[in-house]
C-alpha positions as CSV (number, residue, x, y, z in Angstrom):
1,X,0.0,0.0,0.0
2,X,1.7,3.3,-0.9
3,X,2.4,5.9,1.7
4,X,2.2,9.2,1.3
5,X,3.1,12.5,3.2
6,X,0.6,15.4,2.6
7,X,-0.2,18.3,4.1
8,X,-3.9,17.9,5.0
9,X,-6.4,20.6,6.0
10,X,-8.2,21.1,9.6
11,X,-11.8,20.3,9.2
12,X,-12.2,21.1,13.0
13,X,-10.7,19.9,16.0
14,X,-13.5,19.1,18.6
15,X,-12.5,18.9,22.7
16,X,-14.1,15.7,23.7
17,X,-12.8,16.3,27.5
18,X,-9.9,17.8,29.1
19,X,-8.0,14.8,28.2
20,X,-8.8,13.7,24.7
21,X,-9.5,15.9,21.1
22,X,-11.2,14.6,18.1
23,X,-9.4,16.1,14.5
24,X,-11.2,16.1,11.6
25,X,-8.7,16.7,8.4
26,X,-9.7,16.4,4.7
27,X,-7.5,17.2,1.2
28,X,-8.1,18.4,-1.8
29,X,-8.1,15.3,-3.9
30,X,-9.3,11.9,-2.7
31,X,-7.3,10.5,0.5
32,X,-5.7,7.0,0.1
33,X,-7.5,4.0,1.2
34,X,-6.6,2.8,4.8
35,X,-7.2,-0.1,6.8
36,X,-8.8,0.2,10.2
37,X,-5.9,-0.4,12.3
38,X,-2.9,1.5,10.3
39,X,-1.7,4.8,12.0
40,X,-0.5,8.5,10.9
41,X,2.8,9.5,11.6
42,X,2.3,13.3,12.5
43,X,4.5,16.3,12.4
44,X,4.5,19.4,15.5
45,X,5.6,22.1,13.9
46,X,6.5,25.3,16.0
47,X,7.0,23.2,18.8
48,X,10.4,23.9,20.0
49,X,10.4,20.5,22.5
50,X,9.3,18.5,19.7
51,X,11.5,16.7,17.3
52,X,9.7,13.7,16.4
53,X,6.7,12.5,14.4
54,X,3.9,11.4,16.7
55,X,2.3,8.6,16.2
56,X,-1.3,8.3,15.8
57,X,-4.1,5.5,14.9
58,X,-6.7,6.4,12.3
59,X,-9.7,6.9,14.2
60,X,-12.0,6.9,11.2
61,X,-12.0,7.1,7.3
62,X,-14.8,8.5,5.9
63,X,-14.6,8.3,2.7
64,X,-17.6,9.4,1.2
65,X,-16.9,12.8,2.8
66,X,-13.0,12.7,2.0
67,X,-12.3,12.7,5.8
68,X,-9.9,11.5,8.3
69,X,-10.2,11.6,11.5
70,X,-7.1,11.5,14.7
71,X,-8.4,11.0,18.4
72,X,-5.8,12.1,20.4
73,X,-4.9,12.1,23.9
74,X,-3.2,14.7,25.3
75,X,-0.1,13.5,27.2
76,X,2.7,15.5,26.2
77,X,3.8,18.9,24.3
78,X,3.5,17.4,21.2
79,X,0.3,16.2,21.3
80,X,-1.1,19.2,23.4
81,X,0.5,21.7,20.6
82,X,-1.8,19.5,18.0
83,X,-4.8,19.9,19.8
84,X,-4.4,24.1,19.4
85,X,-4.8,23.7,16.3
86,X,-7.7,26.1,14.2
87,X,-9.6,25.5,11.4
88,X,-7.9,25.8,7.6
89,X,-4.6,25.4,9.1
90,X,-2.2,22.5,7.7
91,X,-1.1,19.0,9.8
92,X,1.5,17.4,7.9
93,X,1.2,13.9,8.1
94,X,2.4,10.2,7.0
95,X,0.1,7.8,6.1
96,X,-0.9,5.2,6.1
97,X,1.4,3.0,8.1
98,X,1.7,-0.2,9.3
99,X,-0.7,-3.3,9.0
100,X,-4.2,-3.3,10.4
101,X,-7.2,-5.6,11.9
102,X,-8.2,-9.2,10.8
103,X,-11.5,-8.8,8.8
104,X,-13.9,-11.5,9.2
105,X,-14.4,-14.5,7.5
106,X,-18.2,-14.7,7.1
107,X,-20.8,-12.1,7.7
108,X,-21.7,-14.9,10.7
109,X,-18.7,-14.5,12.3
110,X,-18.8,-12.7,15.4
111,X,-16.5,-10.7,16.7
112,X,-15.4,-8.6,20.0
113,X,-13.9,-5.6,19.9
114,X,-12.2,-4.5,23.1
115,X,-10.7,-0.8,24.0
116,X,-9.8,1.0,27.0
117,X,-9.0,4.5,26.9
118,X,-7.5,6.3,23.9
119,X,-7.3,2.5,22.5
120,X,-10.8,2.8,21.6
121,X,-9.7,5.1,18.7
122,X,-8.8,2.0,16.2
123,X,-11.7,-0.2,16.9
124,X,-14.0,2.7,15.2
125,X,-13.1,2.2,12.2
126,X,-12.9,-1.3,12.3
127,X,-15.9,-1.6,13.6
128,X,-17.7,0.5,10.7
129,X,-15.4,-1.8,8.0
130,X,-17.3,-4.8,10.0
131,X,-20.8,-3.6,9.6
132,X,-20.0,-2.6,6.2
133,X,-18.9,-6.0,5.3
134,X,-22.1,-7.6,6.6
135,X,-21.2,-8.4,10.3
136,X,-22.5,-7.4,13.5
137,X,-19.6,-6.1,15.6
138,X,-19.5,-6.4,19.7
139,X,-17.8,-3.7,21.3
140,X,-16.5,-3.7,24.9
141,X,-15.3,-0.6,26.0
142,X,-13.4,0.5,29.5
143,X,-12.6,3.4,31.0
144,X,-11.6,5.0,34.7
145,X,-15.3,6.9,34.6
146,X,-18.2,7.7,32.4
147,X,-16.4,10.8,31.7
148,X,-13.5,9.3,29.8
149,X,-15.1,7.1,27.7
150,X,-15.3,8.2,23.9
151,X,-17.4,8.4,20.9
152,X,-20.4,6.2,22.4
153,X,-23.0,7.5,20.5
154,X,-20.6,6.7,17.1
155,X,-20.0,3.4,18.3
156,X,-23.4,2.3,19.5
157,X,-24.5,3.1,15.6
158,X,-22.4,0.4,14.9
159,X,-23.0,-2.5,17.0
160,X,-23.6,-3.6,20.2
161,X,-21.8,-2.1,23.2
162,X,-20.9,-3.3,26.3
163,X,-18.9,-0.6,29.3
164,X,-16.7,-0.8,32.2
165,X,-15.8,1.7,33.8
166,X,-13.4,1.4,37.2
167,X,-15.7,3.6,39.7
168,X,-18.9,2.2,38.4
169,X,-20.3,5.5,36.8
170,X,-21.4,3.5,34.0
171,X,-22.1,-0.2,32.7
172,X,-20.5,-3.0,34.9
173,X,-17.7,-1.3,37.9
174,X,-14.5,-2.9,37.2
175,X,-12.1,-3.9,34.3
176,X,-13.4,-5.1,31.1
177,X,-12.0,-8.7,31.2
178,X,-14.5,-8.7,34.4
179,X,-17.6,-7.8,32.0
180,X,-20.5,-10.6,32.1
181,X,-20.6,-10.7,28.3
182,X,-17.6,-12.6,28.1
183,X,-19.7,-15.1,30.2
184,X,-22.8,-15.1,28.0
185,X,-21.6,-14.8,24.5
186,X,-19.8,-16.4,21.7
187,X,-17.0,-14.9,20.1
188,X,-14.9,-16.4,16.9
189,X,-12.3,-13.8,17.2
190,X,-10.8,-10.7,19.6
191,X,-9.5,-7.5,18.3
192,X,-8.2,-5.1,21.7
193,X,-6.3,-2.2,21.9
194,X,-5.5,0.0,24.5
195,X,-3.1,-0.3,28.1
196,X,-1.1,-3.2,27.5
197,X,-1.8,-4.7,30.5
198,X,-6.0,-4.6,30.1
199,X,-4.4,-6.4,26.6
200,X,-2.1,-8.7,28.1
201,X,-5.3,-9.9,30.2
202,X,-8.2,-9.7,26.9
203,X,-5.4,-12.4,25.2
204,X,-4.7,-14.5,28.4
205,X,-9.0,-14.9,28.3
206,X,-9.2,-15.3,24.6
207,X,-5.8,-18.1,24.9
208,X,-7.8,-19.8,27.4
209,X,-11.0,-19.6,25.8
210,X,-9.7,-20.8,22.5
211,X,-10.8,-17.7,20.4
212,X,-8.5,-15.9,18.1
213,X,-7.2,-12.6,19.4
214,X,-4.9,-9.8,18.1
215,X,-4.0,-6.7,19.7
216,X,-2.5,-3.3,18.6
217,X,0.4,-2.7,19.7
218,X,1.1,1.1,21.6
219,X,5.0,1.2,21.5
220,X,7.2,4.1,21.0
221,X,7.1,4.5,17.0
222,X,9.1,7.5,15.6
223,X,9.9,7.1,12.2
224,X,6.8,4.7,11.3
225,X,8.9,3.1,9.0
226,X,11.2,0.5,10.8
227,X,14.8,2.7,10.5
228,X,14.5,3.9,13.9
229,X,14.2,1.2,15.7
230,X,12.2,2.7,18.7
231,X,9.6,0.4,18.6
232,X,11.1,-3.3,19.0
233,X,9.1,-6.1,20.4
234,X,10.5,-9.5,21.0
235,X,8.3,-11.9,18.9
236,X,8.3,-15.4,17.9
237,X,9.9,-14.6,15.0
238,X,12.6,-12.3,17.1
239,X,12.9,-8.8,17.0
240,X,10.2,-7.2,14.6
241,X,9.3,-3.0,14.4
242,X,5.9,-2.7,15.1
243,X,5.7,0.5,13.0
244,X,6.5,-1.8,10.1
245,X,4.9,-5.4,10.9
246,X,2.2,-4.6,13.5
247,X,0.6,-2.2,15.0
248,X,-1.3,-5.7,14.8
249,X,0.1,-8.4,15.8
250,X,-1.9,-11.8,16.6
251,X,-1.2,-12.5,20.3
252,X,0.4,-15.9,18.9
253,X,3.4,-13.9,17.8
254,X,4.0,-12.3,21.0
255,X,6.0,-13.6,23.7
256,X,3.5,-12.1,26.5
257,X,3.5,-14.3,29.7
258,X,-0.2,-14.9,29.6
């Protein structure tokens, strides 16, 4: 798939919470297609701290409207600088990058899509590729409160949607490997993203469970290209950049003690 760099246009930049900002961007000719799962490598510029790309997933492709959409959390200067940004002004960014999210087999299959945090920004996408394609995705979602959880009302147009939340404020109290639904449904295959260890535990329930399971991998990724080298993981296979071979990775790769 070729990658491009371009300097794409604000649509808007919406401020979900005090943590997270939704960034719409567009171009002037058709954007590339992408595959729910694959990330943008983004460029802060007139940040003087900042000398890297950041990495971010591809919330959503909409492609009838010749959009793309970044959910970012802001953690750092980088990321904060982005989220200043105004309408009409330019984001330079690389795209897209890496490999993305199993598809189903069937329209029958069914499959669980699991997110905690900012790691809900992937699953989006994928879940809107799913619908498209004729399934009927299941999304379990976990946060710390009601107040951090993100894009419900997008997701529950999608599919059906399950919550944790740590405090209780809404759906079951606790972590989302404690949800009920893992109890009282059938799944044929996992997709999670999000704090690796809510992941390590989603693949240690799906390895026990039998079910297919592949997570998205969060690790430091600078150049999005596999030069760097910042984003290592020790697989089965060795030493693989996860810019280059993940962000996906099926959890039979990874040498995760689960």
């Amino acid at each position: 798939m070729e990658k491009l760099c371009l300097d794409l246009e604000v649509i808007s930049v919406e401020h979900l919470n005090d943590k997270y900002v939704l960034l719409k961007l567009t171009y002037s000719s058709p954007l590339p297609d992408m595959r729910p799962g694959q990330f943008v490598e983004v460029r802060v510029d007139d940040s003087p701290s900042t000398f890297l790309r950041r990495p971010i997933s591809i919330n959503f492709y909409d492609k009838e409207h010749n959009e793309l959409w970044l959910l970012i959390a802001m953690i750092g200067e980088g990321t904060r600088h982005i989220s200043f940004l105004k309408s009409g002004q330019k984001l330079n960014c690389m795209f897209p990058l890496g490999n993305g999210f199993t598809m189903p087999k069937t329209p029958k299959d069914q499959l669980l899509l699991v997110g905690g945090g900012v790691g809900v920004a992937p699953l989006l996408y994928f879940g809107k590729e799913i619908k498209d394609f004729g399934a009927h995705p299941t999304f379990l979602l976990g946060a710390r409160s009601s107040k951090d959880l993100l894009e419900l009302d997008y997701f529950q147009q999608l599919g059906d949607v399950y919550i944790t939340t740590e405090d209780g404020s809404l759906g079951e109290k606790g972590f989302v490997t404690n949800h009920s639904i893992l109890q009282k449904k059938h799944f044929d295959q996992i997709s999670t993203c999000g704090p690796k260890p809510m992941m390590m535990a989603i693949a240690h329930y799906a390895k026990e469970a039998g079910i297919e399971c592949e997570a998205s991998l969060e690790n430091k990724m600078a150049c999005g290209l596999g030069a760097c080298l910042c984003c290592v993981e020790k697989t089965t296979e060795g030493n693989l950049c996860i810019c280059k071979e993940g962000p996906v990775l099926n959890i039979k790769r990874l040498l995760w003690q689960i």
